[in-house]
VOTI-790837 format. One record per atom (N, C-alpha, C): residue in one letter; x negated, y negated, z negated; atom name. Coordinates in nm, 4 decimals, decimal comma, m for minus. Each point is the difference from the previous one (the first is absolute). Layout:
# residues N
<'A'; <X; Y; Z>; 'CA'>,
...
# end
This chain:
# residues 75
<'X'; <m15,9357; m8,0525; m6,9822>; 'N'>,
<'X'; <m0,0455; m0,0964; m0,0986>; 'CA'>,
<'X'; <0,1156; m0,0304; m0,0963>; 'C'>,
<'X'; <m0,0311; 0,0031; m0,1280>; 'N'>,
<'X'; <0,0942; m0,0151; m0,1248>; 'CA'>,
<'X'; <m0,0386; m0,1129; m0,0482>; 'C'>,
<'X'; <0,1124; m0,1308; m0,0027>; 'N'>,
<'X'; <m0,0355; m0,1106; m0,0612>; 'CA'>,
<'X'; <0,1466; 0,0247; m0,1252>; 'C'>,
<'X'; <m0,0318; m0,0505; m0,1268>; 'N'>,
<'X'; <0,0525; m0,0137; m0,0801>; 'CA'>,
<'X'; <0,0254; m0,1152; m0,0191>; 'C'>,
<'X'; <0,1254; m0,0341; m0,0122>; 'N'>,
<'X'; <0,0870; m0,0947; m0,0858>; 'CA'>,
<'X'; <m0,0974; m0,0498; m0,1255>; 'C'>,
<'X'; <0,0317; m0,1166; m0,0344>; 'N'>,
<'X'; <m0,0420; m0,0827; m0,0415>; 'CA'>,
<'X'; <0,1130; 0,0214; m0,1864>; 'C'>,
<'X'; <m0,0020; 0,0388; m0,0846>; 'N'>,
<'X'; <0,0739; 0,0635; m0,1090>; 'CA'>,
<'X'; <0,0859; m0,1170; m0,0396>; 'C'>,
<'X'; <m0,0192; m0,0814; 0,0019>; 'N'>,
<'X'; <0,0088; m0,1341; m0,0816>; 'CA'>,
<'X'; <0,0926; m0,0791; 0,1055>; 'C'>,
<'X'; <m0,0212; m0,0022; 0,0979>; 'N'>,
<'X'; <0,0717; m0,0609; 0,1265>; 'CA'>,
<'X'; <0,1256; 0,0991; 0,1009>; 'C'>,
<'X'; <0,1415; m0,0186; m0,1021>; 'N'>,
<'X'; <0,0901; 0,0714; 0,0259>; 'CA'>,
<'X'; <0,0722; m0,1252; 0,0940>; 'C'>,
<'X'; <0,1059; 0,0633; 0,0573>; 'N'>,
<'X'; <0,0995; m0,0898; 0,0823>; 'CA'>,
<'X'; <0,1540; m0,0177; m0,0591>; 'C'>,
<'X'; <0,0731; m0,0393; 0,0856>; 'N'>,
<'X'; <0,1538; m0,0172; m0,0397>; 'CA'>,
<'X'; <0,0466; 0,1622; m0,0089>; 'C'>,
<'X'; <m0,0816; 0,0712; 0,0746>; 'N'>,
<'X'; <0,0561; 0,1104; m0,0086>; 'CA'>,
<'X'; <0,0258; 0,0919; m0,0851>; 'C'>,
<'X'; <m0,1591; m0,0091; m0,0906>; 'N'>,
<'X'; <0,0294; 0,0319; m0,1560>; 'CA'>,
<'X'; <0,0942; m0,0308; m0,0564>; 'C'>,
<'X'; <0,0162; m0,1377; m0,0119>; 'N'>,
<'X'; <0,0738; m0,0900; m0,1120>; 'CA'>,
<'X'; <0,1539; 0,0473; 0,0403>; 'C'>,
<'X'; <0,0518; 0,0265; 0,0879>; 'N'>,
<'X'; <0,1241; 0,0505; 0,1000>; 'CA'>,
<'X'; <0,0171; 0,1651; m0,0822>; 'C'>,
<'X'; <m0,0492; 0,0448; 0,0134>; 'N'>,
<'X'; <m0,0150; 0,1659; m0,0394>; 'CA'>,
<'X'; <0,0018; m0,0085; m0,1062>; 'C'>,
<'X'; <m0,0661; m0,0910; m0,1084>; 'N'>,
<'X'; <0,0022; 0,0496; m0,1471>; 'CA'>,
<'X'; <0,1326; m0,0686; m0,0722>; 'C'>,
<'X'; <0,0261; m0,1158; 0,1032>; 'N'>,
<'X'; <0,1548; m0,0691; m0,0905>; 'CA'>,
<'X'; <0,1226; 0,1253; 0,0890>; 'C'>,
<'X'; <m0,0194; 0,0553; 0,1145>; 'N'>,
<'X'; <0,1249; 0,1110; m0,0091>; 'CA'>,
<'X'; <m0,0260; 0,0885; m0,0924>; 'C'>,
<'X'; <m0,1496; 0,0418; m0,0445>; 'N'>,
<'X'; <0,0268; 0,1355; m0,0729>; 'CA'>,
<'X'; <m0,0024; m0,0493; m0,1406>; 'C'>,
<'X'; <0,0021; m0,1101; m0,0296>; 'N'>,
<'X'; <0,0474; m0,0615; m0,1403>; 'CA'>,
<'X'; <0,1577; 0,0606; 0,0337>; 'C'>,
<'X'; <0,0816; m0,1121; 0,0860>; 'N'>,
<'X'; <0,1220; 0,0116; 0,0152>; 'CA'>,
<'X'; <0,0642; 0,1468; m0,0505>; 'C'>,
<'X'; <m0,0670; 0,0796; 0,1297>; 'N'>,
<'X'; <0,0506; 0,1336; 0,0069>; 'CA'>,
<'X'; <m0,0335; 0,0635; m0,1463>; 'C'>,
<'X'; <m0,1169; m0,0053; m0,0744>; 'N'>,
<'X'; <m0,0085; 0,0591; m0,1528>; 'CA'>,
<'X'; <0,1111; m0,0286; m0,1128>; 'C'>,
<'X'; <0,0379; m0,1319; 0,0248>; 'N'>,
<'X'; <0,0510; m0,0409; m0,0488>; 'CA'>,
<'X'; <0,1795; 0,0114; m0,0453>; 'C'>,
<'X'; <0,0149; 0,0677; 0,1675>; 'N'>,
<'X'; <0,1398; 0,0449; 0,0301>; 'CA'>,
<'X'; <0,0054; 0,1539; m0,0552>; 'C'>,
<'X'; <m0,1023; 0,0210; 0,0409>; 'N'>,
<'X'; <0,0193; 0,1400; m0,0308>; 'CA'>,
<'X'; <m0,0738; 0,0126; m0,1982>; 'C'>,
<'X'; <0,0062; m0,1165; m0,0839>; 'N'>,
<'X'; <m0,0492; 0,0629; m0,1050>; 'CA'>,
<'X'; <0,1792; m0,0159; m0,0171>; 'C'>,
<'X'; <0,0550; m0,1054; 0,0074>; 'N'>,
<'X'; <0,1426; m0,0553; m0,0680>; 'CA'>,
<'X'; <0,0998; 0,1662; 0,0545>; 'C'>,
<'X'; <m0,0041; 0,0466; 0,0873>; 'N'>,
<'X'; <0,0543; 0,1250; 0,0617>; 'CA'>,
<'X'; <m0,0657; 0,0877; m0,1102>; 'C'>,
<'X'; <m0,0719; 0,0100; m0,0555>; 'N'>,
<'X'; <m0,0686; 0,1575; m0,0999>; 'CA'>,
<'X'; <0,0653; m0,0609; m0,0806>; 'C'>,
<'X'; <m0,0267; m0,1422; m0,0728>; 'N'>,
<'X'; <0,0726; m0,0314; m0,1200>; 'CA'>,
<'X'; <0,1394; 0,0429; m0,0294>; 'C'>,
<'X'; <0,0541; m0,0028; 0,0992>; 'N'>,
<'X'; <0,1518; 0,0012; m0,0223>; 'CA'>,
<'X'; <0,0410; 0,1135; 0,0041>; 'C'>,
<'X'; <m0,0959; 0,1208; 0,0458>; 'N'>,
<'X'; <0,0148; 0,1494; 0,0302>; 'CA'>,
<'X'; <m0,0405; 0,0332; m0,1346>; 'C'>,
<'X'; <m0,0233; m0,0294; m0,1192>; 'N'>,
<'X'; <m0,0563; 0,0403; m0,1150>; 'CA'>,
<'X'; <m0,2023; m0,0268; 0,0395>; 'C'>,
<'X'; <m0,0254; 0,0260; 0,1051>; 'N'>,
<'X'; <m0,1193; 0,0051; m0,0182>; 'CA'>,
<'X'; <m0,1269; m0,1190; m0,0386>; 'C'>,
<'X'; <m0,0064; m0,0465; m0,1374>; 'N'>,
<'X'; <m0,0176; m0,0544; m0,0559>; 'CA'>,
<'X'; <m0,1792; m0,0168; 0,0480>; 'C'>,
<'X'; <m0,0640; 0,1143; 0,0080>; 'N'>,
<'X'; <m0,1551; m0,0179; m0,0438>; 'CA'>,
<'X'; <m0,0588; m0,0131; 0,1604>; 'C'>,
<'X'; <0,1008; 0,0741; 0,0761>; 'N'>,
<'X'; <m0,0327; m0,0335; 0,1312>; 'CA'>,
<'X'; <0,0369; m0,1128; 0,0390>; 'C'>,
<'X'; <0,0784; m0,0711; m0,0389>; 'N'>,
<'X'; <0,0167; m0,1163; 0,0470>; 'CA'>,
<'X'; <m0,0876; m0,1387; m0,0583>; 'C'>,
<'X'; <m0,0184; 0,0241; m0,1202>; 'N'>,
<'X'; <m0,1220; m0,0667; m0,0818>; 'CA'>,
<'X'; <m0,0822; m0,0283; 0,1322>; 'C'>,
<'X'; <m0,0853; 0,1547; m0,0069>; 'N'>,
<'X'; <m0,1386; m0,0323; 0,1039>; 'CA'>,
<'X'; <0,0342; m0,0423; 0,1714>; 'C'>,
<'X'; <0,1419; m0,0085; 0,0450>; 'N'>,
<'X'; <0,0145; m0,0583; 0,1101>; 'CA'>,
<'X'; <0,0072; m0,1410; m0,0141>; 'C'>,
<'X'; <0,0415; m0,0464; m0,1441>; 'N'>,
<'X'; <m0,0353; m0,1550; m0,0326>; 'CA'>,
<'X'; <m0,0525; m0,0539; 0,0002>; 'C'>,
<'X'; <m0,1388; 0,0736; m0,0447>; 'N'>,
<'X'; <m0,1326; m0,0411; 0,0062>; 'CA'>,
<'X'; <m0,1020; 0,0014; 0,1299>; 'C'>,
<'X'; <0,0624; 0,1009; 0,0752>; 'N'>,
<'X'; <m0,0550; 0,0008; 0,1481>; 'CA'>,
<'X'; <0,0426; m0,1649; 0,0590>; 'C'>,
<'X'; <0,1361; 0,0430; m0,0377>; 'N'>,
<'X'; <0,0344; m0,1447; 0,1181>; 'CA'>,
<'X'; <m0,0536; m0,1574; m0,0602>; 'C'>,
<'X'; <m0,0614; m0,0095; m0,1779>; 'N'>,
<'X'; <m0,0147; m0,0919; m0,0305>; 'CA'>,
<'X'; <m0,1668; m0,0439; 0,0747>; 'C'>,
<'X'; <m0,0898; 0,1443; m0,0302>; 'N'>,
<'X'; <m0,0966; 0,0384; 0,1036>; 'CA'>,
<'X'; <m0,0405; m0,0751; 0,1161>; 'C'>,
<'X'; <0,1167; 0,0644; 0,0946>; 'N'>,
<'X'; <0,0047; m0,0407; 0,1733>; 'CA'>,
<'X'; <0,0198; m0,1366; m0,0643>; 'C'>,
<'X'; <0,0754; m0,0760; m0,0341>; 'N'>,
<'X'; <0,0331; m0,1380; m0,0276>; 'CA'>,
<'X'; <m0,1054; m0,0975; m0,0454>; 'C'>,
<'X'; <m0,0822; 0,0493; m0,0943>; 'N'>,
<'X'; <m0,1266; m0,0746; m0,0366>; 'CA'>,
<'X'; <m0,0934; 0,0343; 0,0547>; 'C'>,
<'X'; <m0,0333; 0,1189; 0,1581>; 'N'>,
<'X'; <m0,1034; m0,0178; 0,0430>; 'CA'>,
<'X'; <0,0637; m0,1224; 0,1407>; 'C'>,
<'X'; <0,0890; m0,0028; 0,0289>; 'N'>,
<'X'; <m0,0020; m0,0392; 0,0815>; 'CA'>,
<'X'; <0,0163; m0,2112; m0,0174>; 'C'>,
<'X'; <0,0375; m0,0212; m0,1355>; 'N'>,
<'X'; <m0,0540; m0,1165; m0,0211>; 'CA'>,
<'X'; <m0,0934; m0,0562; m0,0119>; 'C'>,
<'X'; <m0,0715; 0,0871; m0,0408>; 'N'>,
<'X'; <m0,1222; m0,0090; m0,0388>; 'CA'>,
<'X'; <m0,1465; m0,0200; 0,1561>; 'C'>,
<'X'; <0,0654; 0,0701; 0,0890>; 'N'>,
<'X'; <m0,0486; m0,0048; 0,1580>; 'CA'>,
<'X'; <0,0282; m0,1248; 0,0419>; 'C'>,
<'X'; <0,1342; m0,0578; 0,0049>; 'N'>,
<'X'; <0,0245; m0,1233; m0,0051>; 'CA'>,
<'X'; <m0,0259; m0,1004; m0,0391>; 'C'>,
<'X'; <m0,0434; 0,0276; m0,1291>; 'N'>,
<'X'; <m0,0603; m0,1072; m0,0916>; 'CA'>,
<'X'; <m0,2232; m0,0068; m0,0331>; 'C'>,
<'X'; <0,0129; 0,0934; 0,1080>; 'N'>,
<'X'; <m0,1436; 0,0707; m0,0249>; 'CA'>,
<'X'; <m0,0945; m0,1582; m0,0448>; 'C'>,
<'X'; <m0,0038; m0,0786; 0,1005>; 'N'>,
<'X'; <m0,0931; m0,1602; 0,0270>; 'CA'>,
<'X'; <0,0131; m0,0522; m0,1567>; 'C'>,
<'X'; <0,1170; m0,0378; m0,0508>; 'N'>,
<'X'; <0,0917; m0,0446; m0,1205>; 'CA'>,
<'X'; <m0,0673; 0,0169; m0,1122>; 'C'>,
<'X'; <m0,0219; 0,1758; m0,0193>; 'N'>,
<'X'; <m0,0065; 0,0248; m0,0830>; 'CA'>,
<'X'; <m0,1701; 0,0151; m0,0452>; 'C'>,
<'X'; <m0,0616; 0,0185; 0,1638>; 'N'>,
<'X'; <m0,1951; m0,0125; m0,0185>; 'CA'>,
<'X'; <0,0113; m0,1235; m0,0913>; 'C'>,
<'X'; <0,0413; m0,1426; 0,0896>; 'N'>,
<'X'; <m0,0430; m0,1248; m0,0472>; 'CA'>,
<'X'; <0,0795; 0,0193; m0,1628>; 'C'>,
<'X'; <0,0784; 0,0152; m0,0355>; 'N'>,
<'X'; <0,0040; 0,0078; m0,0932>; 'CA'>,
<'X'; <m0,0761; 0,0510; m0,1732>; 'C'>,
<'X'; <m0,0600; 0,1246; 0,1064>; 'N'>,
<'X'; <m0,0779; 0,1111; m0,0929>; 'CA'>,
<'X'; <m0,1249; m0,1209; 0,0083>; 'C'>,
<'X'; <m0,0443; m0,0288; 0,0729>; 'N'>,
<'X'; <m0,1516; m0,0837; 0,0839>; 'CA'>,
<'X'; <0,0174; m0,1278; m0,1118>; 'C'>,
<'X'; <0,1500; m0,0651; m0,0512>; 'N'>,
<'X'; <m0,0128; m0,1439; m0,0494>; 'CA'>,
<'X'; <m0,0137; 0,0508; m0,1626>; 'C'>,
<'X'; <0,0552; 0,1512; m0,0458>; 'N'>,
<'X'; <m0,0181; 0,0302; m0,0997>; 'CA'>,
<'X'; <m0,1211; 0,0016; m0,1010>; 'C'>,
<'X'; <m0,0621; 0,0524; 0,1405>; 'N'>,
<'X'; <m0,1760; m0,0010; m0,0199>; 'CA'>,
<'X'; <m0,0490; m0,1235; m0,0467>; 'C'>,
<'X'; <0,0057; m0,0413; 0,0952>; 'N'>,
<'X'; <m0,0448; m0,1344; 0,0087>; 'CA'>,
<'X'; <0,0144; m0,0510; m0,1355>; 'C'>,
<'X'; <0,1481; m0,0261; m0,0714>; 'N'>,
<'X'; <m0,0017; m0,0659; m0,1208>; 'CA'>,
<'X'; <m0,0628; 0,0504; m0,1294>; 'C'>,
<'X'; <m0,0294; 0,1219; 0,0037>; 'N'>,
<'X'; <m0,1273; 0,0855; m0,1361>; 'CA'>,
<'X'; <m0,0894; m0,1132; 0,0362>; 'C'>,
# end
């Protein structure tokens, strides 16, 4: 029997994994930069900015419904 996870209902464990692989993108874009590698390091910037805003965003998941929900509301 295959029960699936629930998409929406992540744990600490996510949020743990995506701020190291922010970290780690991040180390390793400043390492290309300094090697000349300019365009590769760009898109490791953007990975780690990525990992970084999904994982606030998991955190902030409740925050940001009621928020979207009070937006409504005021139209």
């Amino acid at each position: 029997m295959v029960v699936e996870k629930d998409l929406y209902r992540v744990g600490e464990d996510y949020v743990e994994a995506r701020i190291i692989e922010s970290l780690s993108d991040l180390l390793l874009s400043l390492t290309l930069w300094k090697e000349g590698y300019t365009r590769n390091s760009a898109e490791k910037a953007f990975s780690a900015v990525k990992a970084l805003l999904s994982a606030l965003i998991v955190t902030n998941e409740e925050k940001l419904i009621n928020l979207a929900k009070d937006g409504k509301e005021m139209d």
